[in-house]
C-alpha positions as CSV (number, residue, x, y, z in Angstrom):
1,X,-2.0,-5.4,11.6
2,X,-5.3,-4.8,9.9
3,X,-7.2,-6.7,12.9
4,X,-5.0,-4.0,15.3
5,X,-6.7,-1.2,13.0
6,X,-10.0,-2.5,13.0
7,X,-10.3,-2.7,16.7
8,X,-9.0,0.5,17.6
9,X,-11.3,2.2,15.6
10,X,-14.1,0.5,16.9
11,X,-12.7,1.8,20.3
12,X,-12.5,5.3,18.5
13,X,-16.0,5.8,17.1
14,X,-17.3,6.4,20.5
15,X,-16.0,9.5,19.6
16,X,-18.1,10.2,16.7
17,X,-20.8,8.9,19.0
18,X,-19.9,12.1,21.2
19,X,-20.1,14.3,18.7
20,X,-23.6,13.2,17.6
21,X,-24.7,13.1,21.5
22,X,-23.3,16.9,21.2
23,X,-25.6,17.6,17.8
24,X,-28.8,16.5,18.9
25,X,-29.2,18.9,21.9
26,X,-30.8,16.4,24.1
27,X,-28.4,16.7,26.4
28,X,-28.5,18.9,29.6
29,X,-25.8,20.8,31.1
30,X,-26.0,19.2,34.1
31,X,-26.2,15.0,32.5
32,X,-23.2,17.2,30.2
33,X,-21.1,17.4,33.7
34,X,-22.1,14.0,35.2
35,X,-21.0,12.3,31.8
36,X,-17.7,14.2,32.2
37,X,-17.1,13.5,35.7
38,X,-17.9,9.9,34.7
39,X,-15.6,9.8,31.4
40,X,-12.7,11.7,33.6
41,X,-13.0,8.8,36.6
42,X,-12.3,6.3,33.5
43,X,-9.1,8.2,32.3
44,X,-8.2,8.4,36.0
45,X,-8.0,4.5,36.1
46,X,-6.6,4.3,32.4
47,X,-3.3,6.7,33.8
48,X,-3.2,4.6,36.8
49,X,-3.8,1.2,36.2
50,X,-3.3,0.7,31.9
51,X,-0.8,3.2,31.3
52,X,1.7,4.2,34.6
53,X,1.4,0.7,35.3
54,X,2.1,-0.8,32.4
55,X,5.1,1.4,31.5
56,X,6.6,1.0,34.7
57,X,6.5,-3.1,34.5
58,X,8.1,-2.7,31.2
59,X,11.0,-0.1,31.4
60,X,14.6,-1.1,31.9
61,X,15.2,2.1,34.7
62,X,12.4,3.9,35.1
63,X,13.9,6.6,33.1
64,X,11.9,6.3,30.7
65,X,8.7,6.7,32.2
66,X,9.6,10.0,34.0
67,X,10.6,11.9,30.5
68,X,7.6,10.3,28.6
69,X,4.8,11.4,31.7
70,X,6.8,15.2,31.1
71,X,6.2,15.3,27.7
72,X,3.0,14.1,27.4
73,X,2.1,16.8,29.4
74,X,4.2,19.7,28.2
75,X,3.7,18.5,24.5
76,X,-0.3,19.1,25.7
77,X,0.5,22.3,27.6
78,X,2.4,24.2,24.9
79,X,-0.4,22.8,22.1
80,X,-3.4,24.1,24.5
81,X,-1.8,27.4,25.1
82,X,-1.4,27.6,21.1
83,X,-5.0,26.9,20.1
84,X,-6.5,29.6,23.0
85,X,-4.9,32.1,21.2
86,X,-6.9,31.4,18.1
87,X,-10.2,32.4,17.3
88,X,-13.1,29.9,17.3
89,X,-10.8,28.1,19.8
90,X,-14.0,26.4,21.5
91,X,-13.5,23.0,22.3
92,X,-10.4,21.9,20.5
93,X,-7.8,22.0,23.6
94,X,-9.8,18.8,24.5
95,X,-9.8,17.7,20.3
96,X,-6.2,18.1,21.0
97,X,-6.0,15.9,24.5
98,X,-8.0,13.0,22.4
99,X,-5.5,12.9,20.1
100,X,-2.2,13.0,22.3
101,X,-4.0,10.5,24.4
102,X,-6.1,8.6,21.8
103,X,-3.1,7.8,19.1
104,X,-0.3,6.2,21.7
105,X,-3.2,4.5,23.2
106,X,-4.5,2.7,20.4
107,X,-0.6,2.1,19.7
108,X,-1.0,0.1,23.1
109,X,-4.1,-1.5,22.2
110,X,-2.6,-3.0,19.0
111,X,0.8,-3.9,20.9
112,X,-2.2,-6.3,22.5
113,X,-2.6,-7.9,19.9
114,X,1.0,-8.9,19.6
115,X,1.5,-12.9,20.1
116,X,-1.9,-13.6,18.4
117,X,-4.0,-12.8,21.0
118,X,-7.3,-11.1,20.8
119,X,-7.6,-7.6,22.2
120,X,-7.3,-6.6,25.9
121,X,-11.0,-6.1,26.2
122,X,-10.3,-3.6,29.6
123,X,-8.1,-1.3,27.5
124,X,-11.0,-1.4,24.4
125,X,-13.7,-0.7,27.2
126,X,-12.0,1.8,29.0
127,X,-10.5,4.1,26.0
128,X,-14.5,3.1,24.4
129,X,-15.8,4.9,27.6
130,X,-13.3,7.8,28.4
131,X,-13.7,9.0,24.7
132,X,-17.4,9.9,24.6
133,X,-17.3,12.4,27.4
134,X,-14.1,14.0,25.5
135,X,-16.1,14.0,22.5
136,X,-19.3,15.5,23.7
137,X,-17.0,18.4,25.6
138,X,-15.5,19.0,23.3
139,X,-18.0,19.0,20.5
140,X,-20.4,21.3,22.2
141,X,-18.3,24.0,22.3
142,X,-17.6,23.9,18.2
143,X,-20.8,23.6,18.0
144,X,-21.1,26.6,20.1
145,X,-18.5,28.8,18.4
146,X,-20.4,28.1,15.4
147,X,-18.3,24.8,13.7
148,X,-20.7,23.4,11.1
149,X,-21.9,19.7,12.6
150,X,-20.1,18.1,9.5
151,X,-17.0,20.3,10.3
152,X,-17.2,18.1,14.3
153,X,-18.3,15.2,13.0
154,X,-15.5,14.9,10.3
155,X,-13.3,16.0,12.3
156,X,-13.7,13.2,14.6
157,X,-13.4,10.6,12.0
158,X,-10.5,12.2,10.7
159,X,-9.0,11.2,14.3
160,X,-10.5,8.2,14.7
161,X,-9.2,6.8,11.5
162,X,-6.0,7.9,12.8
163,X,-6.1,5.9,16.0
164,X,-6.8,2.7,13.3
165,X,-4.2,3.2,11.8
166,X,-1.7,4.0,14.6
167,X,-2.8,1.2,16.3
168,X,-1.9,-0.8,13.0
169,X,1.3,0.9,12.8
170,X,2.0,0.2,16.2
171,X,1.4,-3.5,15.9
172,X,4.2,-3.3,12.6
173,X,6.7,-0.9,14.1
174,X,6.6,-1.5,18.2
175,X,5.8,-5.3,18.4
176,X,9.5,-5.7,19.0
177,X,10.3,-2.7,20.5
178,X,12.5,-2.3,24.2
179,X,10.7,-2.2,27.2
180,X,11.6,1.6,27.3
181,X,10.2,2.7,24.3
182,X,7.0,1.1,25.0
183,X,7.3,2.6,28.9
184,X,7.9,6.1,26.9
185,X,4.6,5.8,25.0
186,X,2.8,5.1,27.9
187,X,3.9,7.4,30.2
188,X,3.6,10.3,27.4
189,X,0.1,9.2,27.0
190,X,-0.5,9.4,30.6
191,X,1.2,12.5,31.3
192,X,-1.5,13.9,28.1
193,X,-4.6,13.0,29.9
194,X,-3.7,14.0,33.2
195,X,-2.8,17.4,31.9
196,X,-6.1,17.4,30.1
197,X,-8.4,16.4,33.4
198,X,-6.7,18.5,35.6
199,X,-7.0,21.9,32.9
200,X,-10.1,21.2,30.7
201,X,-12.5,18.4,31.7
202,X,-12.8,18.6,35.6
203,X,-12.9,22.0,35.6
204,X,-15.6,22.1,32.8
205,X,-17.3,19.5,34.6
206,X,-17.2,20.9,38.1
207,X,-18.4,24.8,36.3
208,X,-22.3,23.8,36.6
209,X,-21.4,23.1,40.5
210,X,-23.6,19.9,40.4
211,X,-23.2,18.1,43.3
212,X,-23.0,14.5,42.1
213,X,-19.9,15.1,39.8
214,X,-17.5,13.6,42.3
215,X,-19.7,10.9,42.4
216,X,-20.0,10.3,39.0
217,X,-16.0,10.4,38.7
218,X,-15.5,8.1,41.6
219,X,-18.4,5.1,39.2
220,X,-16.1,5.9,36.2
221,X,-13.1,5.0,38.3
222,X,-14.4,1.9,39.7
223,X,-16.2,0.8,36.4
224,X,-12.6,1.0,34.3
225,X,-10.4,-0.1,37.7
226,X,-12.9,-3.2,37.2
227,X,-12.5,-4.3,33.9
228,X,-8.6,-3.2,33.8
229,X,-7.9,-5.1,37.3
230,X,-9.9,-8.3,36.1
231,X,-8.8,-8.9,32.6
């Protein structure tokens, strides 16, 4: 349980790692897009080959992939719409994506570690990866609405102390879970991130109209396919 914890937070502090990329200003609007394009390519592979995959080996009809992929993604949709109508909205529709998509995720990275094995080392990579782009997005734009740095950077700790310890919990609660309940949290995961890439990150990444974005997003792709298809 506390090995599950400890390994998903290691997984998790690439986010704080985003959020200090974010701070120091080094970092150009253009590197900004190719590092989403390239973090959006990872979560492409993580929906495709960690997640759908996964969820559909392990469910009973298939039923329970469906309704977990729909409410991943309206769970995301209806919490999105809610923060844009705030003010000083800047940045957390993709806070909220990271943590629809970084708590059942780090639930399936401890379920892992279930059997006494050590960690899948593709999923660690691949949610290590996919977060720092999130991060930095998302981060930038507090910044920009004026968030104070300790406001981002706490902030991400917050959530990646929350992955720990989902990740712990899921070790506890779901080691001996059915087939569909772990196909559920899958498939809501997945239905999370797509939602995100396809309204936030691609978009945002695609805005400075640099040309090597797609190619950027195709490396991230193959880079996480790699590791996911070879572990």
């Amino acid at each position: 349980m506390v090995e599950a914890g400890f390994w998903a937070f290691i997984a998790a502090s690439s986010l704080i790692i985003g959020a200090l990329i974010a701070m120091s200003g080094r970092l150009s609007t253009k590197a900004l897009a190719l590092l989403i394009g390239f973090g959006s390519g990872a979560l492409i592979s993580a929906v495709a080959y960690d997640l759908i995959e996964e969820a559909v080996e392990v469910s009973a009809t298939g039923l329970s992939v469906g309704f977990g992929f729909v409410a991943g993604a309206l769970v995301y949709f209806g919490g999105a719409q809610l923060i844009k109508r705030m003010r000083g909205s800047g940045g957390l529709e993709i806070l909220l994506g990271a943590v629809l998509d970084g708590i059942p995720e780090s639930v399936v990275l401890g379920l892992t570690l279930v059997g006494g094995g050590g960690p899948s080392v593709a999923v660690l990579v691949a949610i290590f990866i996919s977060n720092v782009p999130e991060a930095v997005a998302s981060s930038t734009r507090m910044l920009a609405d004026d968030r104070k740095p300790r406001w981002v950077v706490g902030t991400w700790t917050l959530v990646a102390i929350a992955s720990a310890t989902a990740a712990a919990l899921g070790y506890a609660l779901f080691s001996n879970a059915s087939g569909d309940v772990i196909a559920f949290i899958d498939a809501f995961a997945a239905g999370a991130i797509l939602t995100l890439l396809a309204s936030e990150l691609l978009p945002s990444a695609h805005a400075e109209r640099n040309r090597f974005v797609g190619l950027a997003t195709a490396a991230g792709f193959a880079v996480a396919a790699t590791l996911t298809l070879n572990r």
